[in-house]
C-alpha positions as CSV (number, residue, x, y, z in Angstrom):
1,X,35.6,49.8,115.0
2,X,39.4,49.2,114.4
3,X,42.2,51.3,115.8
4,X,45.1,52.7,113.9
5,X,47.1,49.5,116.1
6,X,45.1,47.1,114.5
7,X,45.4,48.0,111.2
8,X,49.2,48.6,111.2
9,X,51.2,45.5,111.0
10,X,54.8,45.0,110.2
11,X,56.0,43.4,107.3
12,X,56.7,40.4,108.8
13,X,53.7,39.7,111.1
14,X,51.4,37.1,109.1
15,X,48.2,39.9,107.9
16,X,44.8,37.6,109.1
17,X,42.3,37.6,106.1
18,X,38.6,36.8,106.6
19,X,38.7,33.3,105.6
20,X,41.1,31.9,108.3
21,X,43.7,32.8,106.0
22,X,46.8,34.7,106.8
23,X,50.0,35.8,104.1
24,X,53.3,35.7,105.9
25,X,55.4,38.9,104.1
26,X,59.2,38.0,105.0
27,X,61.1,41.1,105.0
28,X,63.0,42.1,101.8
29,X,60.5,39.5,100.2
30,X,58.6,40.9,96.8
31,X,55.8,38.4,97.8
32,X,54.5,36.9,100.7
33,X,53.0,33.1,101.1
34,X,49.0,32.7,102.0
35,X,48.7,30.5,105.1
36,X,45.7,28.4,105.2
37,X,44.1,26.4,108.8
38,X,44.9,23.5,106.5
39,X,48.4,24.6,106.0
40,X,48.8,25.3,109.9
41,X,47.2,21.8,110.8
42,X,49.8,18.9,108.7
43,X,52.1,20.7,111.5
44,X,50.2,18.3,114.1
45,X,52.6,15.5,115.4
46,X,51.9,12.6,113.2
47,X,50.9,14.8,110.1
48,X,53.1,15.0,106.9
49,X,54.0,18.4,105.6
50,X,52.6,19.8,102.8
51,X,54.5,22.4,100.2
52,X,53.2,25.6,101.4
53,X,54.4,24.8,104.7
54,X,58.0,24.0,103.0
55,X,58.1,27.0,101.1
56,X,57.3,28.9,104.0
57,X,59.6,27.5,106.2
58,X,63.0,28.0,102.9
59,X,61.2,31.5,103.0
60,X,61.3,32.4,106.7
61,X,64.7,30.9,107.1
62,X,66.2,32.4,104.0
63,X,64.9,36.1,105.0
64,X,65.1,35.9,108.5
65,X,68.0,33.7,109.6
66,X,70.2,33.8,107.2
67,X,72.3,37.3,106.9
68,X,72.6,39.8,103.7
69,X,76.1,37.8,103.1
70,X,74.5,34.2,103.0
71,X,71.7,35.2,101.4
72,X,73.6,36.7,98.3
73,X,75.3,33.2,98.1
74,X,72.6,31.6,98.4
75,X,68.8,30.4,95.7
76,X,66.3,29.1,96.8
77,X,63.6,27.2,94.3
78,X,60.4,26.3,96.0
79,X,58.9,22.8,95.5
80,X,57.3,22.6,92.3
81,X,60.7,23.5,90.3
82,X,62.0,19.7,90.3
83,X,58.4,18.7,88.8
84,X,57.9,22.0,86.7
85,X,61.3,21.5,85.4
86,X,61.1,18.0,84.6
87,X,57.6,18.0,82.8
88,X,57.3,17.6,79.2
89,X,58.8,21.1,77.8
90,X,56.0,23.1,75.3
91,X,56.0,22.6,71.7
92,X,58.5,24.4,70.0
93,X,57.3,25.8,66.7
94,X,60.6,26.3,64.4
95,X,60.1,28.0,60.7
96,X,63.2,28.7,59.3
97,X,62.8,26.5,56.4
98,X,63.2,23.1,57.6
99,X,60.5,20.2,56.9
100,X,58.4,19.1,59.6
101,X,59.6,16.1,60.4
102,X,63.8,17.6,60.3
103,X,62.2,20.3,63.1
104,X,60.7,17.3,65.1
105,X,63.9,15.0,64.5
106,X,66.5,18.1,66.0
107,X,64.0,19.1,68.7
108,X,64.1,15.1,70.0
109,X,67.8,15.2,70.0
């Protein structure tokens, strides 16, 4: 049996799910970040950081720490928008009466 206390969590108090899990909502944040016990543990001394752990920490810092001022100035990109922006880009399709290989030519350019 749960009380009304233990259901009731403010928006920034990490929510614990069933699967030693817990989502961190920042507030003024549209989304929050899931936590895992893997997550928690690269936090060890000697352990390397993993990027949930780095987005969590731009996310706690940008929403918590930093004020309404600062955060108008400032964007933060999480840390698969270097590699996401420099994979290969989709394949464009272009039909506006060009050949095939003028389409491919312009697009390489």
């Amino acid at each position: 049996d749960k009380s009304p206390e233990d259901s009731e969590t403010a928006p920034n108090d990490p929510q614990t799910n069933s699967n030693d899990q817990f989502v961190y909502h920042p507030p003024g944040s549209k989304d929050g970040i899931l936590l895992t016990e893997t997550d928690i543990a690269c936090l060890s001394p000697g352990s390397f950081l993993n990027d949930t752990i780095i987005n969590f920490y731009l996310k706690y810092l940008f929403y918590e720490q930093l004020s309404q001022f600062q955060r108008n100035a400032t964007h933060l990109f999480n840390c698969f928008f270097y590699s996401r922006l420099s994979s290969n880009p989709p394949q464009i399709c272009i039909t506006s009466g060009a050949t095939e290989s003028q389409t491919a030519e312009t697009l390489r350019m």
